[in-house]
Every structure is written in structure tokens, then in C-alpha cells.
SEFIZA-3560 file (N, C-alpha, C; in Angstrom, 3 decimals):
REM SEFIZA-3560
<numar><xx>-3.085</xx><yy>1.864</yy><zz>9.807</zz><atom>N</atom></numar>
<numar><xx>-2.982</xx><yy>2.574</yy><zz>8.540</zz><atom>CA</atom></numar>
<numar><xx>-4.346</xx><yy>3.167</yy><zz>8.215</zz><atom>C</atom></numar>
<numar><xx>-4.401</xx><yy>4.521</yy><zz>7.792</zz><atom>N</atom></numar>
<numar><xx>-5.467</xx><yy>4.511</yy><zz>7.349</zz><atom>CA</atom></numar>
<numar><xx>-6.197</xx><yy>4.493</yy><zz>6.270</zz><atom>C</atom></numar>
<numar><xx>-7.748</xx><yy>3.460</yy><zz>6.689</zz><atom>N</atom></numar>
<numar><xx>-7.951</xx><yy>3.178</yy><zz>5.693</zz><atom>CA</atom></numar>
<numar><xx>-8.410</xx><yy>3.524</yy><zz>4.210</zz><atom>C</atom></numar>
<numar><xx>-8.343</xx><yy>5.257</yy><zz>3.930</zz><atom>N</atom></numar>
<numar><xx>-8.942</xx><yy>5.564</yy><zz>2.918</zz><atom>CA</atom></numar>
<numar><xx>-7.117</xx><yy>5.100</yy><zz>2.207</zz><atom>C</atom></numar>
<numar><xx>-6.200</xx><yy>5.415</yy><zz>2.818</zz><atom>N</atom></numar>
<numar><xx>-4.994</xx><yy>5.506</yy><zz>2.128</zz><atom>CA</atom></numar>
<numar><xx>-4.923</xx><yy>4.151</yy><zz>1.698</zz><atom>C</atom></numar>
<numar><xx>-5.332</xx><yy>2.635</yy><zz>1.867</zz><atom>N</atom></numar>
<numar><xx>-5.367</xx><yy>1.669</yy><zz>1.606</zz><atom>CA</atom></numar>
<numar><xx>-6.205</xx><yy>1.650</yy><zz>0.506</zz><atom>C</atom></numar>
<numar><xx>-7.118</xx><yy>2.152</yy><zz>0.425</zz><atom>N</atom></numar>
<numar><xx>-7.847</xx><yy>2.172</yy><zz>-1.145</zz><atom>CA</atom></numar>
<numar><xx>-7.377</xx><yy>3.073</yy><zz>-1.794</zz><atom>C</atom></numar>
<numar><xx>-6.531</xx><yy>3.702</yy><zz>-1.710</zz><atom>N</atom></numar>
<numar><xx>-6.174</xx><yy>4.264</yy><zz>-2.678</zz><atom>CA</atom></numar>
<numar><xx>-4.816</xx><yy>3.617</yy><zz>-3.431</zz><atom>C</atom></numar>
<numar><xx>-4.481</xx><yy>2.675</yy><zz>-2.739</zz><atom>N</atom></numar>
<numar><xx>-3.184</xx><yy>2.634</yy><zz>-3.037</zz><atom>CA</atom></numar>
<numar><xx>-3.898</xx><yy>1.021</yy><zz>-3.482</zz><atom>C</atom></numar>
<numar><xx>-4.834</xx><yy>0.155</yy><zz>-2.777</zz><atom>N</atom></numar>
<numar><xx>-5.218</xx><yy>-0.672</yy><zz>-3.971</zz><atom>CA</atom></numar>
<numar><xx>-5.816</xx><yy>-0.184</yy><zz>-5.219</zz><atom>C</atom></numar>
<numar><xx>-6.708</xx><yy>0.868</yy><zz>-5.826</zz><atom>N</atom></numar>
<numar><xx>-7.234</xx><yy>1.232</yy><zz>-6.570</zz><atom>CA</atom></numar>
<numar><xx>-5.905</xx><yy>1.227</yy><zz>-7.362</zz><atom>C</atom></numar>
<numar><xx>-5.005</xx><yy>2.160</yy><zz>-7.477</zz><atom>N</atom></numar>
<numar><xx>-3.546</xx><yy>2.460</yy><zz>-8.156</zz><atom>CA</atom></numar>
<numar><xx>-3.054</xx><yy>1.088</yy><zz>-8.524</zz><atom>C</atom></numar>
<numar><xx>-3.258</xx><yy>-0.175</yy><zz>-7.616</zz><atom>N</atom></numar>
<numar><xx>-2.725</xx><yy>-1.437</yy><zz>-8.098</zz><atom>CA</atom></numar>
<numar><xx>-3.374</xx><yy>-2.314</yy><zz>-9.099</zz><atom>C</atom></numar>
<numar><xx>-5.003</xx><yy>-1.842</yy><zz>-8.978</zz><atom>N</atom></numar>
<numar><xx>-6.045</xx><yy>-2.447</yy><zz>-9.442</zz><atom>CA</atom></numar>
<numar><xx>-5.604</xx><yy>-1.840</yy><zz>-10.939</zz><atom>C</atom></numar>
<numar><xx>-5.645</xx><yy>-0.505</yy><zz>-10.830</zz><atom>N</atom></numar>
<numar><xx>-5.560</xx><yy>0.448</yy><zz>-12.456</zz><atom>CA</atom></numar>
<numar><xx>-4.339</xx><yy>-0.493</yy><zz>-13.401</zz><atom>C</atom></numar>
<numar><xx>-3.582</xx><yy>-0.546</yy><zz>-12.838</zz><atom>N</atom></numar>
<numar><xx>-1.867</xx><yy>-1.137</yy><zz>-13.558</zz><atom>CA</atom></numar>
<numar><xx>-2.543</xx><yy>-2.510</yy><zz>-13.948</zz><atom>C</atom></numar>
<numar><xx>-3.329</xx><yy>-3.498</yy><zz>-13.163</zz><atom>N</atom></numar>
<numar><xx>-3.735</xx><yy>-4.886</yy><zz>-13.670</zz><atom>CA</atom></numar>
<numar><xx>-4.402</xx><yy>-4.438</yy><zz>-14.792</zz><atom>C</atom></numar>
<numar><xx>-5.614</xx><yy>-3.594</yy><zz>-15.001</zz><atom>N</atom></numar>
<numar><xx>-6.376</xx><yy>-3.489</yy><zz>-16.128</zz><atom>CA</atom></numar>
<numar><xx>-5.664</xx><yy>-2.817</yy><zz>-17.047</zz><atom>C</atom></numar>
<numar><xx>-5.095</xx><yy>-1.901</yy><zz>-17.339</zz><atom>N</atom></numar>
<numar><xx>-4.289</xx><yy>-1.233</yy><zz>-18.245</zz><atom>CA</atom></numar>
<numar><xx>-2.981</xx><yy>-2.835</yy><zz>-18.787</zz><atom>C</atom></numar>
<numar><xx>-2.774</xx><yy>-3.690</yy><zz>-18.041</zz><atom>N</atom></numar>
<numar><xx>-2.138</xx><yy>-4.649</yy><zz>-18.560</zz><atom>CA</atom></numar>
<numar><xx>-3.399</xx><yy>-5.795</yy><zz>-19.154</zz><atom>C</atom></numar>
<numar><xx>-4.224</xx><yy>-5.935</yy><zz>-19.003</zz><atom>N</atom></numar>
<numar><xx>-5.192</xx><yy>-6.885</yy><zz>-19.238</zz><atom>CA</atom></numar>
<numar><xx>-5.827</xx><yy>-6.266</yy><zz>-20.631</zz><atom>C</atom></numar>
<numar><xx>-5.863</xx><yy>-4.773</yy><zz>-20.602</zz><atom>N</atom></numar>
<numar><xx>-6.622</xx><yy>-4.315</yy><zz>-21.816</zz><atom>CA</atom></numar>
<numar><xx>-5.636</xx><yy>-4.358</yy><zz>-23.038</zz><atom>C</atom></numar>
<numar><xx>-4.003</xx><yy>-4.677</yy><zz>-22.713</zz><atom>N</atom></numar>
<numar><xx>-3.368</xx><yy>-4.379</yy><zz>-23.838</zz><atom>CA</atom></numar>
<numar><xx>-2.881</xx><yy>-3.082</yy><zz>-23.978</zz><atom>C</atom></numar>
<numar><xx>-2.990</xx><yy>-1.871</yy><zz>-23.104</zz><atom>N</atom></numar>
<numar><xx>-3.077</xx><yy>-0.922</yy><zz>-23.297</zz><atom>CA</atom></numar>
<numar><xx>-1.367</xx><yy>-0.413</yy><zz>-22.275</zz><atom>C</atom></numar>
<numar><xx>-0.998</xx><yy>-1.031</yy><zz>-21.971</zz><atom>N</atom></numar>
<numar><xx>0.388</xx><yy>-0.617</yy><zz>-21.204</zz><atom>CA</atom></numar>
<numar><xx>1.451</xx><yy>0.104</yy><zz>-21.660</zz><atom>C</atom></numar>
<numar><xx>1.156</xx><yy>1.337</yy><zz>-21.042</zz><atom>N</atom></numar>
<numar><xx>2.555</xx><yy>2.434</yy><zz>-21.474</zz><atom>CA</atom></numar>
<numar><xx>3.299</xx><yy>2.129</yy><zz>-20.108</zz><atom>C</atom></numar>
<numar><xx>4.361</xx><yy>2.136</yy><zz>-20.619</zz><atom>N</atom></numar>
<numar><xx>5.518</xx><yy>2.218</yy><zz>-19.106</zz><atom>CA</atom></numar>
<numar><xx>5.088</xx><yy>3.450</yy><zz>-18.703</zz><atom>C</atom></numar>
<numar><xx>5.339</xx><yy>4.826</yy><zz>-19.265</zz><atom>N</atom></numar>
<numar><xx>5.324</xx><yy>5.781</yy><zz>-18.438</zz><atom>CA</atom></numar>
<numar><xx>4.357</xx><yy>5.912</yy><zz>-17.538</zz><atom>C</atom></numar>
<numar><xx>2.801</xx><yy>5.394</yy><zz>-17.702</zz><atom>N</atom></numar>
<numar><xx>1.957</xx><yy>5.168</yy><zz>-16.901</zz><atom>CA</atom></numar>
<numar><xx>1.576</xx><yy>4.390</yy><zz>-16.129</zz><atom>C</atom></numar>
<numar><xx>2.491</xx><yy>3.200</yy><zz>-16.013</zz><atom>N</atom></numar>
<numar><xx>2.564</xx><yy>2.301</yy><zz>-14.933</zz><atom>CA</atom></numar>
<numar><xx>3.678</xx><yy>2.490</yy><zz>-14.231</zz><atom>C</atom></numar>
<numar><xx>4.650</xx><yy>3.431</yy><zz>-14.908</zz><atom>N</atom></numar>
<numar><xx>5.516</xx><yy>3.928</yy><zz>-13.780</zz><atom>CA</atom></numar>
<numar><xx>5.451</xx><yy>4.806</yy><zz>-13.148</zz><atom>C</atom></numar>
<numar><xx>4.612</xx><yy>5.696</yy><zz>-13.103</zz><atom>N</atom></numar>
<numar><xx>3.615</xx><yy>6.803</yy><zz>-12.463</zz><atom>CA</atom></numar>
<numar><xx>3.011</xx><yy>6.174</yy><zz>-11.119</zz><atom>C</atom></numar>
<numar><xx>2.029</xx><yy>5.018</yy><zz>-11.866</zz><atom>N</atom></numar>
<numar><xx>1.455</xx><yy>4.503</yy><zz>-10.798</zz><atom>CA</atom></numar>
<numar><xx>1.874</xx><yy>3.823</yy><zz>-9.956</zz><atom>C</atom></numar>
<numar><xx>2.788</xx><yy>2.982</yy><zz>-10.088</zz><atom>N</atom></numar>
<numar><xx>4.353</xx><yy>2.181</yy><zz>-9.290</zz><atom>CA</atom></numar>
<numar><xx>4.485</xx><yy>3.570</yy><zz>-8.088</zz><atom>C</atom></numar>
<numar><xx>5.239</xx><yy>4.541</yy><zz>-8.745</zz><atom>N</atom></numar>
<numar><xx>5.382</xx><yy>5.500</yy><zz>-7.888</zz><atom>CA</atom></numar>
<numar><xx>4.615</xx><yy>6.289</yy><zz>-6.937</zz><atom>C</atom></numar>
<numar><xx>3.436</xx><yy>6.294</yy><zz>-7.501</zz><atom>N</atom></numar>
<numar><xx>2.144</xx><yy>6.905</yy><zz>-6.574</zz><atom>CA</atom></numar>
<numar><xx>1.747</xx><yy>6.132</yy><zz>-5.456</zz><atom>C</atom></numar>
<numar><xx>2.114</xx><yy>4.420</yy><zz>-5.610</zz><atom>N</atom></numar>
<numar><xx>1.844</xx><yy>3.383</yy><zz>-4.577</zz><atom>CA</atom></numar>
<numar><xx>2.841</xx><yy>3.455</yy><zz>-3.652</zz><atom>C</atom></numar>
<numar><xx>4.341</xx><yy>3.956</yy><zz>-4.099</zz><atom>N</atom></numar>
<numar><xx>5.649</xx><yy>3.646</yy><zz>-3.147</zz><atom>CA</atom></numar>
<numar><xx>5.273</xx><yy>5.046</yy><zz>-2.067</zz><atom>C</atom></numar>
<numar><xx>5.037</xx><yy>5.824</yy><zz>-3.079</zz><atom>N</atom></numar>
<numar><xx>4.553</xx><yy>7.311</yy><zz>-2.017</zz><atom>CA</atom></numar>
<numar><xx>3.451</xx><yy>7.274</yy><zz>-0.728</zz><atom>C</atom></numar>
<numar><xx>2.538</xx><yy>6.375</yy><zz>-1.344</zz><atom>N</atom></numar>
<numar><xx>1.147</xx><yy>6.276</yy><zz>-0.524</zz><atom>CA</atom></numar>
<numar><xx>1.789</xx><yy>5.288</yy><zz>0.735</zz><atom>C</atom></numar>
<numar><xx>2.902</xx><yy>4.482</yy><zz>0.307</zz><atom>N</atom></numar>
<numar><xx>3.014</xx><yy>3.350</yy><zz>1.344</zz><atom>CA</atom></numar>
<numar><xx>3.893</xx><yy>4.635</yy><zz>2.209</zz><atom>C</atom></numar>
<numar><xx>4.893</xx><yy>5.254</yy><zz>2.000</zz><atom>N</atom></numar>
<numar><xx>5.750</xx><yy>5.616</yy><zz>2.975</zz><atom>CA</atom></numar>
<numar><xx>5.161</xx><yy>6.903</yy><zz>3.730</zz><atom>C</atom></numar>
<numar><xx>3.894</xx><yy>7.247</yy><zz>3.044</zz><atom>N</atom></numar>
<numar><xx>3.238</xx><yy>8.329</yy><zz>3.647</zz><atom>CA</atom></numar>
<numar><xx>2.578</xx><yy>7.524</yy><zz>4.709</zz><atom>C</atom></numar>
<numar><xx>1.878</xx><yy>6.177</yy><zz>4.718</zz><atom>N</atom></numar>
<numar><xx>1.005</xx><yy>5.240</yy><zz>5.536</zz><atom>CA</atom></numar>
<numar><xx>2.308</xx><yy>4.911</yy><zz>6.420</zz><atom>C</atom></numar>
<numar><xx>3.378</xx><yy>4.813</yy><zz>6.030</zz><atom>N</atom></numar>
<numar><xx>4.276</xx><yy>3.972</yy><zz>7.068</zz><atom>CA</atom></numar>
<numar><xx>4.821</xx><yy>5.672</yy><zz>8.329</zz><atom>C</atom></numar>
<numar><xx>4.847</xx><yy>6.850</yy><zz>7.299</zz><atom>N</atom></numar>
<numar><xx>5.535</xx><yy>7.902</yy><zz>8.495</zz><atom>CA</atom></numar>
<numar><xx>4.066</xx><yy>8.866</yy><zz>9.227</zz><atom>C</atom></numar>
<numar><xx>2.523</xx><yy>7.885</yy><zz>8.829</zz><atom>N</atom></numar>
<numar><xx>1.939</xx><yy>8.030</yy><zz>9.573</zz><atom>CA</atom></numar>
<numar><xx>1.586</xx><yy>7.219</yy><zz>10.851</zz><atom>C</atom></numar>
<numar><xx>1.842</xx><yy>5.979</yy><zz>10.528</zz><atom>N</atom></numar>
<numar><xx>2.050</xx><yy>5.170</yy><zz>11.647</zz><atom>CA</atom></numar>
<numar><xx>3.201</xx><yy>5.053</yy><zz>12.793</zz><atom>C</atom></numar>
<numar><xx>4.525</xx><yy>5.428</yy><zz>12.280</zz><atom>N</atom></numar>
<numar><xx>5.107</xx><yy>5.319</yy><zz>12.881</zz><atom>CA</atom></numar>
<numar><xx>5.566</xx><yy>5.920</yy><zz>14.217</zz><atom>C</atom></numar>
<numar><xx>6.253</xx><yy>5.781</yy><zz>15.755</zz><atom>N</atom></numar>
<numar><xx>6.129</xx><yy>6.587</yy><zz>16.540</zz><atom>CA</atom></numar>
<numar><xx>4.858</xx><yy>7.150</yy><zz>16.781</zz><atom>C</atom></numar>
<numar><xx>3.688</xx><yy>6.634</yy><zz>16.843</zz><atom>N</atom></numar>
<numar><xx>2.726</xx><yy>5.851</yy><zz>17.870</zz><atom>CA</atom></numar>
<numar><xx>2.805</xx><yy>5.416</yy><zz>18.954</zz><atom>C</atom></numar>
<numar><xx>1.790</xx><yy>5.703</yy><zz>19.556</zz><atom>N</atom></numar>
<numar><xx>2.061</xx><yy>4.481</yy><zz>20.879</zz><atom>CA</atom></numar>
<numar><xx>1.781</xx><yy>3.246</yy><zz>20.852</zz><atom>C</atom></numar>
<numar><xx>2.293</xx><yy>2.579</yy><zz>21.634</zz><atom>N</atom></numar>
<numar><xx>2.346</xx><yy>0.849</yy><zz>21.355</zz><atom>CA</atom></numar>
<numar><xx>1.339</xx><yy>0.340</yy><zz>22.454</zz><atom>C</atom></numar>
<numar><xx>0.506</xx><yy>-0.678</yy><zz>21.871</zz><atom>N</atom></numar>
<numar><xx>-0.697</xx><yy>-1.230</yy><zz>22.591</zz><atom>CA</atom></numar>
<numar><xx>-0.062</xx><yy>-2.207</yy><zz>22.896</zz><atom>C</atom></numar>
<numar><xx>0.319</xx><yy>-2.392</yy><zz>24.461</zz><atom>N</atom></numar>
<numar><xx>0.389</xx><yy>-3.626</yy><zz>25.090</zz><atom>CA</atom></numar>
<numar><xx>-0.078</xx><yy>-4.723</yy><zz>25.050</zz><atom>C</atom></numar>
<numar><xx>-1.258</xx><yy>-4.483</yy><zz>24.469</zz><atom>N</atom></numar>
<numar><xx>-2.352</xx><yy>-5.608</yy><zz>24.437</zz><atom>CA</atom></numar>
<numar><xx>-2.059</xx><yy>-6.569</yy><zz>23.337</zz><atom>C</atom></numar>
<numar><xx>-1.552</xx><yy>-6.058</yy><zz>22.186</zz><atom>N</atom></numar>
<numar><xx>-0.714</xx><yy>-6.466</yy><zz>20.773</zz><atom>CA</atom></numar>
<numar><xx>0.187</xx><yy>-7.540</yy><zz>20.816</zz><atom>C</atom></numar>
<numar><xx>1.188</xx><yy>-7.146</yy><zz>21.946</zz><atom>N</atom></numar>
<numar><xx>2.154</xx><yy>-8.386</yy><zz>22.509</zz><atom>CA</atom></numar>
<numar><xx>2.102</xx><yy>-9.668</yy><zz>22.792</zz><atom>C</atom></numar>
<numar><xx>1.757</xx><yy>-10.444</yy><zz>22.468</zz><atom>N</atom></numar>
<numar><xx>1.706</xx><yy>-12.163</yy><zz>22.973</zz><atom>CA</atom></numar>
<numar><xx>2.864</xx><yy>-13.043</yy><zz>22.362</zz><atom>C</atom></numar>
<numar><xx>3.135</xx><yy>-14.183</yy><zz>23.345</zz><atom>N</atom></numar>
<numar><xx>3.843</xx><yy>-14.981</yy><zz>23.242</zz><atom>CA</atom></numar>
<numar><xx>3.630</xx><yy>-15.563</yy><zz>22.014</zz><atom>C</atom></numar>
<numar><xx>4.505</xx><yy>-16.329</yy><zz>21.415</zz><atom>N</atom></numar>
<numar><xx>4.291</xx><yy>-16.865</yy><zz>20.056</zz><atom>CA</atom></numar>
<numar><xx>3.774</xx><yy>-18.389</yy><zz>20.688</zz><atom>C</atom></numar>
<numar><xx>3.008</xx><yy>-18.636</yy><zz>19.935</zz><atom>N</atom></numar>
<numar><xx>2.155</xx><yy>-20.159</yy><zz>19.756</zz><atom>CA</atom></numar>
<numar><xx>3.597</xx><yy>-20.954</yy><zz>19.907</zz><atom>C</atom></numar>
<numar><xx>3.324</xx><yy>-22.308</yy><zz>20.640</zz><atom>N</atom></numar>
<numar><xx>4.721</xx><yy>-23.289</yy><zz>20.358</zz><atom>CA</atom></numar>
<numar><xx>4.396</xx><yy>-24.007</yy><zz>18.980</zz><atom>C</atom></numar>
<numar><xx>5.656</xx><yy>-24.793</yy><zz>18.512</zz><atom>N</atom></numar>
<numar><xx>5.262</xx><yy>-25.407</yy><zz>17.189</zz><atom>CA</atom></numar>
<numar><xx>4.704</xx><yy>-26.918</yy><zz>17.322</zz><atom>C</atom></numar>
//
């Protein structure tokens, strides 16, 4: 993923905690930002996706 898109999309998560911490919570603006995070993820997910796959990634799972 890349990583500027990861700060941006924590920053957007960070904003919604303080706007709830200050008392200051409008829905319409935390539902903005809700939405700006679902966007950023599926833009990060249809940039990753259909890639090539690193073999190297693959390992057996640990036994229990």
C-alpha cells in the first residue's frame, strides 16, 4: 500500500477522534470523513491488487 495513502487515511481517522474529544461532532462531518477513509481504502486496495505475487511471502504456517 502506499504509504503516503496510509497517512492520509490515518490523519482522516485521527481528525474524527478529535472533533469527538473536542465536543465538536457534526455527523455531516464525520460522515464525510467515514467516507473519504472507505474511498482511500478501496483506492489502496485497486492499487494493490493484480500485482505480482512474491514467492518469497509464502510459508508454511507455524504448527500449534
Amino acid at each position: 500500500m502506499n504509504l503516503q495513502l496510509m497517512f492520509e487515511i490515518a490523519k482522516l481517522a485521527l481528525s474524527i477522534v478529535d472533533t469527538h474529544l473536542e465536543g465538536t461532532d457534526q455527523d455531516l462531518s464525520v460522515e464525510s470523513r467515514l467516507l473519504q477513509i472507505i474511498r482511500n481504502g478501496a483506492q489502496a486496495y485497486r492499487q494493490h491488487t493484480g500485482g505480482p505475487l512474491d514467492p518469497a511471502l509464502i510459508k508454511a504456517e507455524e504448527p500449534l
